[in-house]
C-alpha positions in Angstrom: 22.9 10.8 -11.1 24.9 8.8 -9.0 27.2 6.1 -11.1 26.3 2.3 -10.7 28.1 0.0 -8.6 30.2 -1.9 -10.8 32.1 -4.1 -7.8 30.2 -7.7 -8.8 29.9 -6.3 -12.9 32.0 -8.6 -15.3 34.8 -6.6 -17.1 33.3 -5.3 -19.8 34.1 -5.9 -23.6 33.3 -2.4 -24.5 33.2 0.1 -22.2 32.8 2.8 -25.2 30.0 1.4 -26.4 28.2 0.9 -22.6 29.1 4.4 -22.3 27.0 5.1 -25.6 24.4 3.3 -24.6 24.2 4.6 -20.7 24.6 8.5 -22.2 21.8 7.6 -24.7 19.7 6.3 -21.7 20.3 9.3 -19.5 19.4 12.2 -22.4 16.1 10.0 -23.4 15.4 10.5 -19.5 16.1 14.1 -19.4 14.5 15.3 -22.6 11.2 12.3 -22.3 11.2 11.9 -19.2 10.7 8.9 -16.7 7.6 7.4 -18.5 9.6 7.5 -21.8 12.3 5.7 -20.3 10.1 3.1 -18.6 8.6 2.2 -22.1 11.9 1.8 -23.9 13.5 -0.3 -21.4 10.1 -2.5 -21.6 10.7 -2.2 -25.5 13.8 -3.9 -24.8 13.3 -6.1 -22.5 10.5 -8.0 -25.0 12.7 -7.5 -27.7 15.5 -9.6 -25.7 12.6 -12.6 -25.3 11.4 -12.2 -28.7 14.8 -13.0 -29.8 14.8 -15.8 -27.0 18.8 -14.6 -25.8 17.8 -16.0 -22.2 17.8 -12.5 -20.4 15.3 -11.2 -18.2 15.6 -8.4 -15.6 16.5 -8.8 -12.0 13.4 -9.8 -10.4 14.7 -8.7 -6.9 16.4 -5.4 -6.6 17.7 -3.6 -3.5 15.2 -1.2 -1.7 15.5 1.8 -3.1 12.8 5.0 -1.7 11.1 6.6 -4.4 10.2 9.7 -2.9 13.3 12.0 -2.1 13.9 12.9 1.4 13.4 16.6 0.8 9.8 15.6 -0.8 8.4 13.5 2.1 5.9 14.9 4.0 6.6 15.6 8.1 5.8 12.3 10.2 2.2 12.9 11.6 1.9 13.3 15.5 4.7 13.4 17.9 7.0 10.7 17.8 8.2 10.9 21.3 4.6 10.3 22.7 3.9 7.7 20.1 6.9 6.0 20.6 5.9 5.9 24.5 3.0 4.5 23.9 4.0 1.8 21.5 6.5 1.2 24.7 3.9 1.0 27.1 1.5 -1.1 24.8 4.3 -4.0 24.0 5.3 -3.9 27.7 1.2 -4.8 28.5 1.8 -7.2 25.6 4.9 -9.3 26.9 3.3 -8.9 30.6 0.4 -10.8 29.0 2.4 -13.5 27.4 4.7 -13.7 30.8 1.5 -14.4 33.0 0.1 -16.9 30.6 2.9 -19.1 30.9 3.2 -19.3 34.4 2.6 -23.1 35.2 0.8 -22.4 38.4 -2.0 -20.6 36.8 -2.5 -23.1 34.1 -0.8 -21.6 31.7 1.2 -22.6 28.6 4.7 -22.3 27.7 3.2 -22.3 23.9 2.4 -18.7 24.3 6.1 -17.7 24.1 6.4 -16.8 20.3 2.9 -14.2 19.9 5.0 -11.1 21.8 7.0 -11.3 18.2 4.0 -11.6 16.9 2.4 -8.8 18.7 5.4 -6.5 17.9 5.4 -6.6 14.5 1.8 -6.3 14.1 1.7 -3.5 16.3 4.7 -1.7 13.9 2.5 -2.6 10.5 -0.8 -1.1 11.9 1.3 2.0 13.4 2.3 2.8 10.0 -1.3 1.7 8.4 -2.9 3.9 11.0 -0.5 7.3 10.7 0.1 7.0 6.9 -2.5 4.7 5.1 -5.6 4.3 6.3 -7.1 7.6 6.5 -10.1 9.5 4.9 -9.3 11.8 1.8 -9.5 15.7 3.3 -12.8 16.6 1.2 -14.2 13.0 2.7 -13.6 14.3 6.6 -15.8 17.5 6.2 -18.7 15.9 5.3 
């Protein structure tokens, strides 16, 4: 297990006893195992309100990927080809945008912000599509 990041930690008062505690932490995790640990650091955490000493966990925490890189599954498709075609599809997008604008044809120079729009759209439903919105196996023989 990697050590924390202790750059923007106050000096502690007692690093023996934070020791303890972290080496307490880590054998409860590798004799219970995750769930275990989960439920006493909830356990604390209402303990801490319960005797109101103004502490609540971080609300925001850095991304961190839950799944190991050696456990993801391989990327569906080829991403060359899909890549090309997202290419080609954002290209038809901003050619879109760019003709509605023109003046001449009536157009309006309020379109200019929906390519951005388009874009990221079109990266959420790539993902939905390849990795979320698919029928379970059983579900596709029927």
């Amino acid at each position: 297990m990697n050590a924390p990041d202790l750059s923007l930690t106050p000096a502690d008062p007692d690093p023996q006893e934070t020791a303890e505690w972290r080496d307490a932490f880590q054998m409860l995790l590798q004799q219970q195992g995750p769930d275990r640990a989960r439920f006493m650091l909830d356990e604390l955490a209402r303990l801490a309100r319960q005797q109101r000493i103004a502490w609540q966990p971080d609300l925001n925490t850095p991304y961190a990927n839950t799944v190991a890189v050696e456990h993801q599954a391989a990327f569906p498709g080829d991403l060359a080809v899909e890549e090309r075609l997202a290419s080609i599809m954002r290209w038809n997008a901003l050619a879109m945008v760019v003709r509605a604008n023109q003046a001449e044809l009536g157009g309006s120079s309020e379109l200019g912000g929906h390519i951005a729009s388009y874009a990221s759209a079109a990266d959420l439903f790539e993902v939905g599509f390849n990795h979320f919105f698919r029928a379970r196996n059983d579900a596709a023989r029927r």
